[in-house]
C-alpha positions as CSV (number, residue, x, y, z in Angstrom):
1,X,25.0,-15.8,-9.6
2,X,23.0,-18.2,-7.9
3,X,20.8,-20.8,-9.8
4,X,16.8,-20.4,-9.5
5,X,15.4,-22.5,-7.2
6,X,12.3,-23.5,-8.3
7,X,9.7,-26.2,-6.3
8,X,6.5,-27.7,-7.8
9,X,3.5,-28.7,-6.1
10,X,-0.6,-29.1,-6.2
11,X,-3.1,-26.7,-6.5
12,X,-4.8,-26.7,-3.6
13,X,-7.3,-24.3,-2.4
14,X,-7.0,-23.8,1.4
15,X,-10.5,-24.4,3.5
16,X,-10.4,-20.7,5.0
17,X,-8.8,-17.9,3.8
18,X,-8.2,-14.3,5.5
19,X,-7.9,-10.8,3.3
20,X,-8.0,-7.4,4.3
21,X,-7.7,-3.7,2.8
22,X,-7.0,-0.4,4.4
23,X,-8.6,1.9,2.2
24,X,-7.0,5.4,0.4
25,X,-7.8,7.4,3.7
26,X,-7.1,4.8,6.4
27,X,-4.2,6.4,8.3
28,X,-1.6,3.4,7.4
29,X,-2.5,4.1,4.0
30,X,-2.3,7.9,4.8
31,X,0.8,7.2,6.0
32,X,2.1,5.1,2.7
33,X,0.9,7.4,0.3
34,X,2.2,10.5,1.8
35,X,5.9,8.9,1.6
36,X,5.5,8.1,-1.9
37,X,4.5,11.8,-3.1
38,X,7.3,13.4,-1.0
39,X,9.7,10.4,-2.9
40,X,8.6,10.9,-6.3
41,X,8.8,14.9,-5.3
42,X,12.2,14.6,-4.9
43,X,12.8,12.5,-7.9
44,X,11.4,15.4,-9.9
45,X,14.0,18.1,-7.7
46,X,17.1,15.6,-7.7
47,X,16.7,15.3,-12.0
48,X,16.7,18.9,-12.3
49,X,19.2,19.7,-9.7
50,X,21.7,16.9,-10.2
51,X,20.5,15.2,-13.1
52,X,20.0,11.4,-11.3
53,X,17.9,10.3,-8.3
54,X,19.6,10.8,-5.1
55,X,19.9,8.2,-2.1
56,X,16.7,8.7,-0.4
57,X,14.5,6.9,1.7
58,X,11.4,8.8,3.5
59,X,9.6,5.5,4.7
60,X,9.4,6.9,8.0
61,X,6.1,9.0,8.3
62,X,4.3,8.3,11.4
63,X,0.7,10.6,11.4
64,X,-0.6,11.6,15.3
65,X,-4.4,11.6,15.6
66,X,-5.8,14.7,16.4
67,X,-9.3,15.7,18.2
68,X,-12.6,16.2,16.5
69,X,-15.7,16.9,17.6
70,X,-18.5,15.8,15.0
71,X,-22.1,16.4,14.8
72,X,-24.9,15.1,12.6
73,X,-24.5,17.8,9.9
74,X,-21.3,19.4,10.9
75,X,-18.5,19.6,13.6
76,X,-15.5,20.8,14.0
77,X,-11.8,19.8,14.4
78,X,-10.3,20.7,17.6
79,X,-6.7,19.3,17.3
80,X,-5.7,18.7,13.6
81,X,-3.6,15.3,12.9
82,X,0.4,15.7,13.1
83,X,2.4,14.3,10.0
84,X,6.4,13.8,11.2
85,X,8.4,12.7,8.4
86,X,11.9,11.1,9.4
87,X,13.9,9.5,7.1
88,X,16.7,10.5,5.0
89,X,17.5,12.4,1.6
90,X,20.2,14.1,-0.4
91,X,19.5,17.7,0.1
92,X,18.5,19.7,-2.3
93,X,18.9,23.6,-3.2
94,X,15.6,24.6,-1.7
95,X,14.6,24.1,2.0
96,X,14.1,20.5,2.1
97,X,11.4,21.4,5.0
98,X,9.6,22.9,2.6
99,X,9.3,20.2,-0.1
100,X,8.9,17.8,2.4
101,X,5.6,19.9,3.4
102,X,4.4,20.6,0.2
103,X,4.2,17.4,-1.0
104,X,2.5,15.8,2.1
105,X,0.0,18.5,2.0
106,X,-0.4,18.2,-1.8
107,X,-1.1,14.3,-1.2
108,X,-3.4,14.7,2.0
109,X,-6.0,17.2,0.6
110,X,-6.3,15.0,-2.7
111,X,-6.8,12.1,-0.9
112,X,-9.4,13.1,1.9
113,X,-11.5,15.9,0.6
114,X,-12.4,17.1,3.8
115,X,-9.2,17.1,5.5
116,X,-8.3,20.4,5.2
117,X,-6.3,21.4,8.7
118,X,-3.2,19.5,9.9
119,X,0.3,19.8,10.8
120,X,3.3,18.7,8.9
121,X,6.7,18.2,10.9
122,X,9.7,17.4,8.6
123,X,12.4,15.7,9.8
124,X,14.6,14.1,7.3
125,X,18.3,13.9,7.6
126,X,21.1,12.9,5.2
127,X,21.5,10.0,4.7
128,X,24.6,7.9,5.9
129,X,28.0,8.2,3.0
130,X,28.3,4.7,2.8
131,X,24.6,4.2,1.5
132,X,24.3,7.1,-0.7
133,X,27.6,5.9,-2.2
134,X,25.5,3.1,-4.0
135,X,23.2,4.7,-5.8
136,X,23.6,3.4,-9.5
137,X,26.3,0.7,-7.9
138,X,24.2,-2.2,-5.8
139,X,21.3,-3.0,-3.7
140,X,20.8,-0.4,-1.2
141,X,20.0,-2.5,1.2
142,X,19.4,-6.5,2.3
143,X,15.7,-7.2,1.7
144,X,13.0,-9.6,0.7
145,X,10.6,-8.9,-1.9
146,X,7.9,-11.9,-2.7
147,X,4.4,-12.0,-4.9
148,X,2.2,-14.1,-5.9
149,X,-0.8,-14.5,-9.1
150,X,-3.6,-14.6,-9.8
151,X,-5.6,-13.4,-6.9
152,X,-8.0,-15.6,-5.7
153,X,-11.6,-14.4,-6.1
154,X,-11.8,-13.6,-2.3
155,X,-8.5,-11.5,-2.9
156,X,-9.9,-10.0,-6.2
157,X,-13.3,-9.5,-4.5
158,X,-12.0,-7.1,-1.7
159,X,-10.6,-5.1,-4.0
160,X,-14.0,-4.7,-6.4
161,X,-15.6,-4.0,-2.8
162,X,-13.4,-0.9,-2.5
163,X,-14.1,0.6,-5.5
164,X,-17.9,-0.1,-5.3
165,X,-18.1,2.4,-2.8
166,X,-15.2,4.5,-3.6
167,X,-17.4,8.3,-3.9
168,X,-20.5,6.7,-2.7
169,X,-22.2,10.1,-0.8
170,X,-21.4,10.4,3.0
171,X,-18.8,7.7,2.9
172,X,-15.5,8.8,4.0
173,X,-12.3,7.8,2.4
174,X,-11.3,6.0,5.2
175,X,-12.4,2.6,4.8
176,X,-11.0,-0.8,5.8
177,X,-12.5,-4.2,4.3
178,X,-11.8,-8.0,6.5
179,X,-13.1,-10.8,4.6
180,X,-12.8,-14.4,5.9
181,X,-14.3,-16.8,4.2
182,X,-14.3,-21.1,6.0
183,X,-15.4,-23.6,3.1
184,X,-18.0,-21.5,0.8
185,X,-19.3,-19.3,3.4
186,X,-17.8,-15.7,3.1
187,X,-18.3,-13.0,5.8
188,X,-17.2,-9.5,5.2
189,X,-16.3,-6.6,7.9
190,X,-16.4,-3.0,6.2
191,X,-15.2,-0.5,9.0
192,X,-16.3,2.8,6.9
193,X,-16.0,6.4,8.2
194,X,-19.7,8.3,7.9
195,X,-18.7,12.3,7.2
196,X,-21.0,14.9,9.5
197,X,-21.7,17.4,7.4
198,X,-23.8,14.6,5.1
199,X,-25.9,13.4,7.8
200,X,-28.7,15.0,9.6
201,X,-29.9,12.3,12.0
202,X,-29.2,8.9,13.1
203,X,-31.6,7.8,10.4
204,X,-29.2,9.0,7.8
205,X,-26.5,7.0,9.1
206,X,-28.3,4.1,9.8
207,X,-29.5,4.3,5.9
208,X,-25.8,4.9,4.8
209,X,-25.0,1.9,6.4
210,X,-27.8,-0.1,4.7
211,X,-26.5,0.9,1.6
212,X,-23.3,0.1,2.1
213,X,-24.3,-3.6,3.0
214,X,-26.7,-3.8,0.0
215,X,-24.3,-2.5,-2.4
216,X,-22.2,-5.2,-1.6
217,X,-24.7,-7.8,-1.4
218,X,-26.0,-7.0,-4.6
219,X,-22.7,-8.1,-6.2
220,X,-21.7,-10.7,-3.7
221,X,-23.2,-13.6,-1.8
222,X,-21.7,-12.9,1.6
223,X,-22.7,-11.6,4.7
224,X,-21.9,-8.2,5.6
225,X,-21.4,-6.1,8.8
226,X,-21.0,-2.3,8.5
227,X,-19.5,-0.6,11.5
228,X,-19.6,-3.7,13.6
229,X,-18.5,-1.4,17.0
230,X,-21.3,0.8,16.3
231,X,-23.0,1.1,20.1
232,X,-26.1,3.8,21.0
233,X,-24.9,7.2,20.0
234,X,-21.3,5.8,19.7
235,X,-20.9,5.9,16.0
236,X,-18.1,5.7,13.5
237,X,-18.8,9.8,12.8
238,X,-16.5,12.1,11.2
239,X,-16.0,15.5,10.4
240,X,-13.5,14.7,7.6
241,X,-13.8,11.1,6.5
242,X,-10.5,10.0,8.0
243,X,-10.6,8.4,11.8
244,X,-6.6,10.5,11.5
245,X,-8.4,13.4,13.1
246,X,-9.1,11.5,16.5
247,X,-9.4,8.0,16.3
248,X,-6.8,6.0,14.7
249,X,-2.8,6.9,14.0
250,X,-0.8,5.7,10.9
251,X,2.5,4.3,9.5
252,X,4.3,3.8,6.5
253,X,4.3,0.0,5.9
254,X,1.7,-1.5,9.1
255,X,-0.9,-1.4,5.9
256,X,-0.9,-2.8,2.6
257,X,1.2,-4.6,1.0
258,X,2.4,-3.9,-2.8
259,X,-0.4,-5.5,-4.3
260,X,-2.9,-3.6,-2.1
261,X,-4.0,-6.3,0.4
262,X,-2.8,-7.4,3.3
263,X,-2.6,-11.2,2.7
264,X,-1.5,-13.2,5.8
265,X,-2.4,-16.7,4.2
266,X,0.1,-15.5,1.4
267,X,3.9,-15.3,1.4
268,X,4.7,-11.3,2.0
269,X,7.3,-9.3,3.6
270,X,7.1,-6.7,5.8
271,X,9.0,-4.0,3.9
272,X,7.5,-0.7,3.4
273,X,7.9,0.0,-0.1
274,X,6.5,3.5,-0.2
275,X,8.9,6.2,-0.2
276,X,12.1,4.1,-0.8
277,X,14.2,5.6,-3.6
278,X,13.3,3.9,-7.3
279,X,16.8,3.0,-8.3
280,X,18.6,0.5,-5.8
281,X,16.1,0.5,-2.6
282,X,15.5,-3.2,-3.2
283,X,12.7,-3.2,-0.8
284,X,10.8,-1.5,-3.0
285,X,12.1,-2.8,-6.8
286,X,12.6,-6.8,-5.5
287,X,8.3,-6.4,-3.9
288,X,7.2,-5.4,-7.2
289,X,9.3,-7.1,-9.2
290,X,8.3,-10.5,-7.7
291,X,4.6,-9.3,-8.1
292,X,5.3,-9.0,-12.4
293,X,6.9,-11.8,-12.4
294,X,4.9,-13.4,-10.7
295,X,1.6,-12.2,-12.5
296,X,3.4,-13.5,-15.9
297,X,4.2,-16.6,-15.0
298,X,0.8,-17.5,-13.3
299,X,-0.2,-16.7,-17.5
300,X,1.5,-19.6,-18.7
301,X,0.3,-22.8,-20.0
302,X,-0.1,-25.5,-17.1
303,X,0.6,-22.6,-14.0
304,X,-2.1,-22.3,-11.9
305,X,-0.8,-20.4,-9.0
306,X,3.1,-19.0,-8.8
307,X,5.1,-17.6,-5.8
308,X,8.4,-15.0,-6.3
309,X,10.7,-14.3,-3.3
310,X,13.7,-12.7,-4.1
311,X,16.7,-11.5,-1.0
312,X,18.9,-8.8,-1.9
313,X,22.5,-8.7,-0.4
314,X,23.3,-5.0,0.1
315,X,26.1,-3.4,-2.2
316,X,25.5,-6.3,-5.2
317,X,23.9,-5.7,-8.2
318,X,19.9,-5.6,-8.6
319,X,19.8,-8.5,-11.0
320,X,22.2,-10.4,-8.6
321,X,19.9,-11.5,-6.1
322,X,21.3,-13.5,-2.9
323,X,18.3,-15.8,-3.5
324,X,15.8,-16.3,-6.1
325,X,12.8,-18.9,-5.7
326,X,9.7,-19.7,-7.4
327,X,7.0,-21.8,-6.3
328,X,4.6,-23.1,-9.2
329,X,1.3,-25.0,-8.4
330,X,1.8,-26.6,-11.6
331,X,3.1,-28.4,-14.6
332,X,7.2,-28.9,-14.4
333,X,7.3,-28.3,-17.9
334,X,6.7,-24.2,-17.2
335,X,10.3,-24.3,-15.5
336,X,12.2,-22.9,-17.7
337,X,10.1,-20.2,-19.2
338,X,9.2,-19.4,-15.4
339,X,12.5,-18.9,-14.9
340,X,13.5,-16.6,-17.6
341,X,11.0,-14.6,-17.2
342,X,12.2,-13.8,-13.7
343,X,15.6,-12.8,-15.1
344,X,14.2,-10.8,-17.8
345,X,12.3,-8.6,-15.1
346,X,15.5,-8.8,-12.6
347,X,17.1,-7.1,-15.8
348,X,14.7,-4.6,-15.9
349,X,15.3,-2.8,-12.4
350,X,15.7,0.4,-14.4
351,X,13.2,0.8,-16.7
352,X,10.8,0.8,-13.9
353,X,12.2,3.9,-12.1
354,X,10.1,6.3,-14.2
355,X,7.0,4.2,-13.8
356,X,7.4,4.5,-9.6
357,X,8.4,8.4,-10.3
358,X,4.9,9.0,-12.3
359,X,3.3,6.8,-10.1
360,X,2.1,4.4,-12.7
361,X,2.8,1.6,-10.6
362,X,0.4,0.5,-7.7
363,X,2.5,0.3,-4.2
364,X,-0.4,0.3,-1.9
C-alpha cells in the first residue's frame, strides 16, 4: 500500500472566491436525486432478492424539458418533462422498468410539489460480467474522490441562503444561488422559479422578489439580485416551480458536488456520485469518504483548513487506494493523527453502505 502523502502549507484566504448551489428542484439536482432513489430502490429489491447489493450504476438520468404555458394565477403544462434513465443494474424478479419508474416518480413528486405530469423512460441494461464480478472484491472502477473542511463562511453562507427560503410562499423549488465575493465585498445571484397559481399580478411577483432579497439581506451584508434576466413581461414564471417543464434540462453529476456546492476555487472531481452502487463504486465511497476525513481532520489542534484526494485503481481493494494525499494549512505536528484518521475511514467503506441506502448521507 502506498505511504500518505501529506504537504503543509499557510493559511491563506484567497482575495475572491466563487460558490454556487443548484437548489432541490433545479433539473441537475432533479437529475441527481432521481438516480439516487432508483439506487437505494434497488438496494432495498437486491437484499431481499439476493441477499447483497448488486453491481449497479444508474448515474445516467438525463431529464428533457417540456412546454408550459404559465399565467399569473394558473397555467397549464402542455408538454410534460421526459426522465430517460440509462445505466446499468442486476436485474431483478420484477420488471426492472417498473421499479425504475416508481422510484423516479416517487422522488419527483416529493421533491416539486407541483410537478405532477411527466414521462419516465427506463433504459437500464445489465451491466458488463467483468464489473459485476467485483462486487464485494475491489474498486469498481478508477476514480478520484477529494474534500475539503471547514467551509468558508461564503461556502457555509450559500447553504444557510437555501434553506432561508426553502417553503417560502410562491417560491418554487427550483432555485440556484452564485455568490462571488472580491476582498470583503460579497454579491449574490438567486435565480428562483415564481409558481403561477400564487401570483395574481406582476405586483405579486415583483413583491416575491423583494422578499426574497430582504430575507437575505436581513441575515447578510451582501448585495442581492433576484431574477437578474427578468425583462418586461419576460419573467422567471412557472406553473410547477421547476424551469424542467420548459426551460432548463438536467443531468446526473453537471450540479453539485457531494458537499452540496459547486466549488471551483476548491479541489473537486467531476464524478457523479448519485446513483453509483454503495459497496465498491469508488466514485461515490472515495467523494465522501475524503469529505469525513476531511471534516475530522480540519477538527484537530493546529489544522485550519485540510484537503483529501484519494484515486482508486479498479479491481483493488477500497482501503487500497492508488494514491492518498492530504493537504493541511497547518501545524506539521497534526501529520500523523491526519493520517490515521484517513485510514480509519478508508477502513470503513462498509459501514457506510447502509447510511447511502437510508439516505442519511448528503450527496447533493
Amino acid at each position: 500500500m502506498l505511504d500518505t502523502l501529506i504537504t503543509f502549507r499557510n493559511f491563506e484566504l484567497p482575495r475572491f472566491e466563487v460558490v454556487e448551489r443548484k437548489c432541490t428542484g433545479h433539473p441537475d439536482t432533479l437529475a441527481d436525486g432521481i438516480s439516487e432513489s432508483i439506487s437505494r430502490e434497488l438496494c432495498r429489491i437486491y437484499m431481499e432478492e439476493f441477499g447483497e447489493i448488486m453491481h449497479h450504476n444508474v448515474d445516467k438520468v438525463l431529464i428533457i424539458g417540456g412546454r408550459a404555458e404559465p399565467q399569473f394565477g394558473g397555467g397549464r403544462i402542455l408538454e410534460p418533462p421526459a426522465i430517460v434513465v440509462g445505466g446499468r443494474a442486476t436485474s431483478v424478479r420484477s420488471s426492472m422498468s417498473d421499479v425504475v419508474r416508481e422510484a423516479a416518480s416517487s422522488y419527483l413528486r416529493k421533491a416539486v410539489r407541483h410537478l405532477n405530469e411527466f414521462v419516465v423512460e427506463p433504459r437500464t441494461r445489465e451491466g458488463a460480467p467483468e464489473l459485476r464480478s467485483l462486487i464485494g472484491r475491489g474498486a469498481n472502477d478508477t476514480s478520484i474522490g477529494s474534500g475539503f473542511a471547514p467551509l468558508r463562511p461564503l461556502e457555509s453562507m450559500v447553504l444557510e441562503i437555501d434553506r432561508m427560503l426553502e417553503g417560502m410562499k410562491g417560491v418554487g423549488e427550483d432555485r440556484k444561488i452564485m455568490a462571488v465575493r472580491f476582498d470583503d465585498r460579497v454579491k449574490v445571484v438567486v435565480a428562483a422559479a415564481a409558481i403561477s397559481r400564487y401570483m395574481f399580478s406582476m405586483d405579486d411577483y415583483i413583491e416575491m422578489k423583494s422578499r426574497i432579497r430582504e430575507t437575505i439581506q436581513s441575515a447578510c451584508d451582501v448585495e442581492v439580485d433576484v431574477n437578474a434576466a427578468d425583462h418586461d413581461s419576460n419573467i422567471f414564471l412557472t406553473v410547477t416551480g421547476t424551469s424542467a417543464e420548459m426551460g432548463d434540462d438536467g443531468a446526473t453529476g453537471r450540479g453539485n458536488r457531494a458537499n452540496g456546492l459547486i466549488t471551483p476555487m476548491r479541489p473537486m472531481t467531476m464524478e457523479a456520485v448519485a446513483g453509483k452502487n454503495p459497496v465498491n463504486h469508488v466514485g461515490k465511497i472515495y467523494n465522501v469518504i475524503a469529505q469525513r476525513a476531511a471534516e475530522d481532520i480540519s477538527k484537530l489542534d493546529g489544522v485550519q483548513e485540510a484537503y483529501v484526494t484519494l484515486v482508486s485503481r479498479i479491481g483493488s481493494p477500497l482501503d487500497q487506494p492508488l494514491m492518498k494525499a492530504l493537504s493541511i494549512a497547518g501545524s506539521e505536528s497534526a501529520g500523523y493523527e491526519a493520517e490515521s484518521i484517513l485510514e480509519d475511514w478508508l477502513g470503513r467503506a462498509e459501514s457506510l453502505v447502509d447510511e447511502f441506502v437510508s439516505g442519511r448521507i448528503r450527496i447533493f
